[in-house]
C-alpha positions as CSV (number, residue, x, y, z in Angstrom):
1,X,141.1,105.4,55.0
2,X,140.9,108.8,56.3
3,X,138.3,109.9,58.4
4,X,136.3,112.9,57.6
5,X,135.9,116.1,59.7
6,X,133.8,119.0,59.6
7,X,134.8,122.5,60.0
8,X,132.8,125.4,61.2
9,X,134.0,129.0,61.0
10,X,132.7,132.1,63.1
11,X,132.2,135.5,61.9
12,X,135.9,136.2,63.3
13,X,137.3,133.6,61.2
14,X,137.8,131.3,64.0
15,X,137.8,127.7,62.8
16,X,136.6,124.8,65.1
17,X,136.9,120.6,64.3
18,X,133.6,118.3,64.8
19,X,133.5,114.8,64.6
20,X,130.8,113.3,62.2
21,X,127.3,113.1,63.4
22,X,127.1,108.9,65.2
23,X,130.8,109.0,66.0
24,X,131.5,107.9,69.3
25,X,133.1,110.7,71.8
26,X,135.6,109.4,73.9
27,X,133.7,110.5,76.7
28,X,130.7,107.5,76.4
29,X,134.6,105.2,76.9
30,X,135.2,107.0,79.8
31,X,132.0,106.7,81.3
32,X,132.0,103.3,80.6
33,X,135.3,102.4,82.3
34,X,134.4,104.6,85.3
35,X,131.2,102.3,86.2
36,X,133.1,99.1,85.8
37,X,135.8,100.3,87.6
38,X,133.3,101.0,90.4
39,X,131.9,97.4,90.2
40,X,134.9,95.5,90.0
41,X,136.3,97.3,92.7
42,X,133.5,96.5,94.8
43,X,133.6,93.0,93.8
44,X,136.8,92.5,94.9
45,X,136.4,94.2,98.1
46,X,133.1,92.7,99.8
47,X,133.2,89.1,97.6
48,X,135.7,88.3,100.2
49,X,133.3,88.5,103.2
50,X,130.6,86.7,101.2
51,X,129.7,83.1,102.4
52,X,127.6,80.4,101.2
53,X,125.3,79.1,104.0
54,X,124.4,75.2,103.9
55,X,121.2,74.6,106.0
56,X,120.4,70.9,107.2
57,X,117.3,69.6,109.0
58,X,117.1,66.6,111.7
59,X,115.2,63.4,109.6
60,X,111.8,62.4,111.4
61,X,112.3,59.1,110.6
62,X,116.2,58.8,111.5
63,X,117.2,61.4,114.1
64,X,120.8,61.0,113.6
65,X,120.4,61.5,110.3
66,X,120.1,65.0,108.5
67,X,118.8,66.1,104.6
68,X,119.3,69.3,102.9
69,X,117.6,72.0,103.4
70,X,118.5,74.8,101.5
71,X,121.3,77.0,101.1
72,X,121.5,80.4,100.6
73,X,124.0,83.7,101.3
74,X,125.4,85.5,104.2
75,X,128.4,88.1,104.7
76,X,130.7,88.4,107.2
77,X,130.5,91.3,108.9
78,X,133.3,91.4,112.1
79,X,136.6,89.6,112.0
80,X,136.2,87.2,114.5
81,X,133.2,85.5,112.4
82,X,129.4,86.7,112.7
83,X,127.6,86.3,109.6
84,X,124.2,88.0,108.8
85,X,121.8,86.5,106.6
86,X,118.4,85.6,106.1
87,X,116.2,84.1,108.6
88,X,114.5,82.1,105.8
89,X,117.7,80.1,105.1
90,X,118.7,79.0,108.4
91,X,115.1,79.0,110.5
92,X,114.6,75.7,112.0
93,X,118.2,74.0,111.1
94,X,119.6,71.5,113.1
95,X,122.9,71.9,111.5
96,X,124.7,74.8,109.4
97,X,127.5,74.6,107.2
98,X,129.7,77.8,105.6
99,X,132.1,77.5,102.8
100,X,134.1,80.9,102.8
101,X,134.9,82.5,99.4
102,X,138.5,80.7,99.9
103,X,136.9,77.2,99.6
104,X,137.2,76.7,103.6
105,X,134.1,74.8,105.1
106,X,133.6,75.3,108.5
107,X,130.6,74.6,110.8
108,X,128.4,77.8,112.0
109,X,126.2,77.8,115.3
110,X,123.0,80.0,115.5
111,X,123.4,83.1,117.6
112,X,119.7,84.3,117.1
113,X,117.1,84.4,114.5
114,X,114.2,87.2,113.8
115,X,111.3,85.7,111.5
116,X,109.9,88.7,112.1
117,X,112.1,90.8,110.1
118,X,113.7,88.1,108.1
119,X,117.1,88.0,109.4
120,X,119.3,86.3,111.6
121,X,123.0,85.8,112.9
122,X,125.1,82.8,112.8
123,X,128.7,82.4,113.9
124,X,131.9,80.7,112.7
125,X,135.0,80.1,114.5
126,X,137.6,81.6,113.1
127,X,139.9,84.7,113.3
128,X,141.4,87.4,110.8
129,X,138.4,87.2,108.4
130,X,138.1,89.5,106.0
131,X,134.3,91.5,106.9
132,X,132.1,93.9,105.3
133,X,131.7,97.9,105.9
134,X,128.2,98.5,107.2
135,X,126.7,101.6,105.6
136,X,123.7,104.2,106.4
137,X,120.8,103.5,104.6
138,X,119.0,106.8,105.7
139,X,121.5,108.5,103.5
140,X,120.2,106.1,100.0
141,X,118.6,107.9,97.1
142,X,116.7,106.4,94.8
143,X,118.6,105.8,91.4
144,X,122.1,105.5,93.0
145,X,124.2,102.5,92.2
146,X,123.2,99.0,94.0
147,X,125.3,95.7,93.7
148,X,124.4,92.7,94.6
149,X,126.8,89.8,96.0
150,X,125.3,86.0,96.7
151,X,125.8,83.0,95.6
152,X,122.8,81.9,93.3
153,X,121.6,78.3,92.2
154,X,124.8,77.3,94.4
155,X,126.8,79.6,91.8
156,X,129.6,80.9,94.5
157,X,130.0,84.8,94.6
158,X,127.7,86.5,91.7
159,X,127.8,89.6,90.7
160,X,124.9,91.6,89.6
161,X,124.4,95.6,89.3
162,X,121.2,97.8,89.4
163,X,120.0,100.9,91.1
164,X,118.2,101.5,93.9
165,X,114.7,101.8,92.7
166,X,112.3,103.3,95.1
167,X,113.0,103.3,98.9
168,X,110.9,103.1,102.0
169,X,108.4,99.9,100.5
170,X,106.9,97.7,103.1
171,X,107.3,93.5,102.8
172,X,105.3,90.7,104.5
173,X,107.9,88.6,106.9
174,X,106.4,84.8,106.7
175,X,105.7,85.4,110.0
176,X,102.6,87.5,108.9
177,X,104.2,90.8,110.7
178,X,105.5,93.8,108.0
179,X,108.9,94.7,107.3
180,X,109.1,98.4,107.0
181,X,112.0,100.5,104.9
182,X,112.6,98.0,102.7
183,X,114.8,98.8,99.4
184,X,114.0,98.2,95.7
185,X,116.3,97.2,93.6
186,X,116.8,96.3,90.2
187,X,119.9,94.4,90.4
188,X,119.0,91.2,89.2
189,X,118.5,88.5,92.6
190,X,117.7,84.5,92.4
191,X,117.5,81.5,94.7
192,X,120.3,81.4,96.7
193,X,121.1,85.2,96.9
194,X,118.8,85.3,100.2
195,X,121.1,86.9,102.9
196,X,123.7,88.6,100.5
197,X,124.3,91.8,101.1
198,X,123.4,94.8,98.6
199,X,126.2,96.7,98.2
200,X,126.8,100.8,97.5
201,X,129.4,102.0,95.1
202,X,131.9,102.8,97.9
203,X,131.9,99.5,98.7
204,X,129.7,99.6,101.9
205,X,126.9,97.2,102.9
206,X,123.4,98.8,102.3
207,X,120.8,95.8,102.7
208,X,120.5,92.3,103.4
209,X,119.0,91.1,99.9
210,X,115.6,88.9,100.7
211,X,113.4,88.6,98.3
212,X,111.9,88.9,94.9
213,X,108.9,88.6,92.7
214,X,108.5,85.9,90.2
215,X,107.6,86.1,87.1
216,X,107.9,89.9,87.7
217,X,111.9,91.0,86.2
218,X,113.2,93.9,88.5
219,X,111.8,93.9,90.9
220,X,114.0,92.5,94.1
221,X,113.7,93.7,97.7
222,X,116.6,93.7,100.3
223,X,116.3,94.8,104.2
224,X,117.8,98.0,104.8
225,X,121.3,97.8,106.7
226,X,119.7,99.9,109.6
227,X,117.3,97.7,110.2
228,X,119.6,94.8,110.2
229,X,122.8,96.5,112.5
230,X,120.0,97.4,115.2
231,X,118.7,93.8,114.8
232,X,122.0,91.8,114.8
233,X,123.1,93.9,117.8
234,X,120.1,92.5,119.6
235,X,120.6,89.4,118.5
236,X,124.2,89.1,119.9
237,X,123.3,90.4,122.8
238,X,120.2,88.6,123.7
239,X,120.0,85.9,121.0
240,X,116.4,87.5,120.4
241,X,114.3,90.3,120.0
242,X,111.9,91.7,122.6
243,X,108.4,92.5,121.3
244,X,105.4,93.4,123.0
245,X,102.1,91.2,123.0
246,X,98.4,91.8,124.4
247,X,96.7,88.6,122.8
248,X,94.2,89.8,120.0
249,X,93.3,88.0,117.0
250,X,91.6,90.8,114.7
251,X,90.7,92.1,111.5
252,X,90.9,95.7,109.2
253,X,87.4,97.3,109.1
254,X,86.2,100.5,108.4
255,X,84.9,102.8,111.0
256,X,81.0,104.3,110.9
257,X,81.2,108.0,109.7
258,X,78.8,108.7,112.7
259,X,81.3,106.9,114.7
260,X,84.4,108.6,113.4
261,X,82.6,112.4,113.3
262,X,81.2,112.0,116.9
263,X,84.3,110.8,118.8
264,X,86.0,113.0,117.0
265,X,88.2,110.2,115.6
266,X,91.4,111.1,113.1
267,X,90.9,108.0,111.5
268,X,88.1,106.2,109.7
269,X,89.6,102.4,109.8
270,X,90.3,100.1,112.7
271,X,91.1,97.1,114.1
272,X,87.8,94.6,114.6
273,X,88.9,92.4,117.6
274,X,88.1,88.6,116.3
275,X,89.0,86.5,119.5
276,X,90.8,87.5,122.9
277,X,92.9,85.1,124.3
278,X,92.6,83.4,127.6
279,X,95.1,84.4,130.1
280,X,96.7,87.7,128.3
281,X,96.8,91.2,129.0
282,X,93.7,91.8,126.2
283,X,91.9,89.8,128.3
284,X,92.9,91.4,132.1
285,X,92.2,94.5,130.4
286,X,88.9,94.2,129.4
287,X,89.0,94.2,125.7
288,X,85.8,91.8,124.2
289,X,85.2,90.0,121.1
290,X,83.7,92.7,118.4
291,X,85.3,95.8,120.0
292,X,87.2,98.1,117.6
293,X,90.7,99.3,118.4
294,X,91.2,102.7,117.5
295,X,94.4,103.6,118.9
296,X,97.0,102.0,121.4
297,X,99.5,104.0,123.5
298,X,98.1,108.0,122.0
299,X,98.4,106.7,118.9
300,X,96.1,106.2,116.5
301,X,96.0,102.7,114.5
302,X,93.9,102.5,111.7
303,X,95.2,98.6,111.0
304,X,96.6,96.3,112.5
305,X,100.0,96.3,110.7
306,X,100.1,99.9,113.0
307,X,99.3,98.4,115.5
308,X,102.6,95.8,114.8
309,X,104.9,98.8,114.7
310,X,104.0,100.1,118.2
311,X,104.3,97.0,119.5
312,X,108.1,97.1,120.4
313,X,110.0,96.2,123.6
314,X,109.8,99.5,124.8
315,X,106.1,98.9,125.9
316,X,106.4,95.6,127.5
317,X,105.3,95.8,131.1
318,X,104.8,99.4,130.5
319,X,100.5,100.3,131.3
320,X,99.5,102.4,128.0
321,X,96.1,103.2,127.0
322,X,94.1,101.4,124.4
323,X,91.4,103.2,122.8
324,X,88.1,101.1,121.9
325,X,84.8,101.0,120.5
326,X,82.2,99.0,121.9
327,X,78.8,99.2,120.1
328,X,78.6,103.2,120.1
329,X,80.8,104.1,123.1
330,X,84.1,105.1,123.2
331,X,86.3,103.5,126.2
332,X,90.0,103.6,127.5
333,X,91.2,100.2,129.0
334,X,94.3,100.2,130.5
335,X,96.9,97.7,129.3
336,X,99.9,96.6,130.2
337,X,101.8,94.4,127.1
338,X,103.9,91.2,127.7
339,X,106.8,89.8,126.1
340,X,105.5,88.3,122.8
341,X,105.4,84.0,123.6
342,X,103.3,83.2,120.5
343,X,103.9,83.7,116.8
344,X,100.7,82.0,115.8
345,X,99.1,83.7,113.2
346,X,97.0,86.7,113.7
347,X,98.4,86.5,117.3
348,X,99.4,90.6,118.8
């Protein structure tokens, strides 16, 4: 049959031919072809470097003996065989186990592990492996292509594709502290994806994919690569990460307006301090149950996941100022923060 065509004339006679109104233009093809192109080349780049991470656990009962507990994804991310994945799937593991996208199992040994931001480093020992480009996730903007690699359910290397849907959200680590510059995504993430990495277009690592909200649909989270290549460094080099502690236990509270207006305060929240514990730099300090932090170090910290954030290794053994209320006065202990040695909860 043959199709029909319109024809439109202009006042010079010109004539121009238009397809049918609801035919399809062979642009919508091209389109089309151009974002698969993009995610099977991607897919065939980084599924290489994607491994699925067996974790076991030491019986109670039978100490020789080990049961499952858990798997979950990683990617390799140098040749010579360091993996970064979740700390969630390998915390507290007596043994690890990585099969490699080319059916090879080998055994992995812990290099370090950060509940605090949810990720950690293993190692296998091997040579020649094919790793991961590490990207910039500074330079991410919201609605840009995301794909996700990991291996859900135990399905090995699955493919899902998304956007990046809002940038710079905050997540709570199991640990209790906040995980800041965190990236949204809508590419679709399940059980066993933890530790995958979220992939750009160009093929480099953007995030380590961590989490997501059930029932909720779209809405998954992943660790931006920047936070993860300053932690893994870290890691490698110290097995750990350094953060600083004073040993408060406290709660978020609001601030008297007579308070806040005649110490001239820039904030109206603060930190009520709950217990002080024996033997830490709180306690040399000065600092008493039912005082108010206000600010730590010049800065001002209205709760105490600000308070978290200037807790870094930067200000261990380094005397900074902490800024108090007690009843209606306004005091200035000097403090001088340790290494952190607790993660109880509610613990700083």
């Amino acid at each position: 049959m043959q199709d029909d065509f319109w024809f439109v004339s202009d006042d010079s006679g010109a004539t121009a031919t238009l397809e049918p109104p609801g035919a399809a233009g062979p642009h919508d093809d091209e389109l089309l072809d151009a974002y698969s192109r993009a995610v099977v080349d991607v897919a065939e780049r980084v599924s290489p470097a994607v491994v699925k991470i067996e974790a076991l656990h030491a019986s109670a009962k039978q100490p020789d003996a080990h049961r499952p507990g858990g798997s979950g994804s990683g990617f390799v991310f140098t040749p010579d065989g360091f993996i970064l994945t979740n700390s969630h799937v390998v915390h507290g593991a007596s043994r690890l186990g990585v099969m490699l996208n080319d059916g090879r199992q080998l055994h992995a040994t812990p290099v370090g592990d950060d509940p605090d931001t949810d990720l950690a480093v293993v190692r296998i020992h091997a040579s020649d492996l094919t790793s991961v480009s590490l990207g910039d996730s500074h330079s991410l903007r919201v609605g840009q292509m995301a794909i996700a690699i990991g291996n859900p359910y135990g399905f090995q290397c699955t493919v899902t594709a998304g956007v990046v849907s809002a940038l710079g959200r905050s997540l709570r680590a199991r640990s209790g502290r906040l995980i800041d510059n965190v990236i949204q995504t809508d590419a679709a993430l399940n059980p066993g994806n933890s530790g995958g990495p979220l992939v750009s277009s160009r093929g480099d690592v953007i995030g380590v994919n961590t989490a997501t909200i059930m029932p909720a649909q779209g809405l998954c989270f992943a660790i931006a690569i920047n936070t993860a290549k300053f932690v893994a460094s870290r890691l490698i080099r110290d097995g750990r990460i350094r953060r600083a502690y004073i040993g408060v236990a406290g709660q978020n509270v609001p601030v008297h307006r007579r308070l806040v207006r005649f110490h001239r305060l820039p904030l109206e929240t603060g930190i009520l301090v709950a217990s002080v514990e024996p033997n830490s730099p709180a306690q040399r300090a000065g600092l008493r149950d039912g005082d108010i932090i206000v600010a730590f170090a010049d800065q001002p910290v209205p709760d105490i996941d600000a308070l978290h954030r200037l807790m870094t290794d930067v200000q261990v053994g380094i005397e900074s100022p902490l800024t108090v209320l007690r009843h209606t006065d306004r005091l200035v202990l000097p403090i001088t923060p340790e290494e952190s040695r607790s993660r109880r909860a509610g613990a700083r």
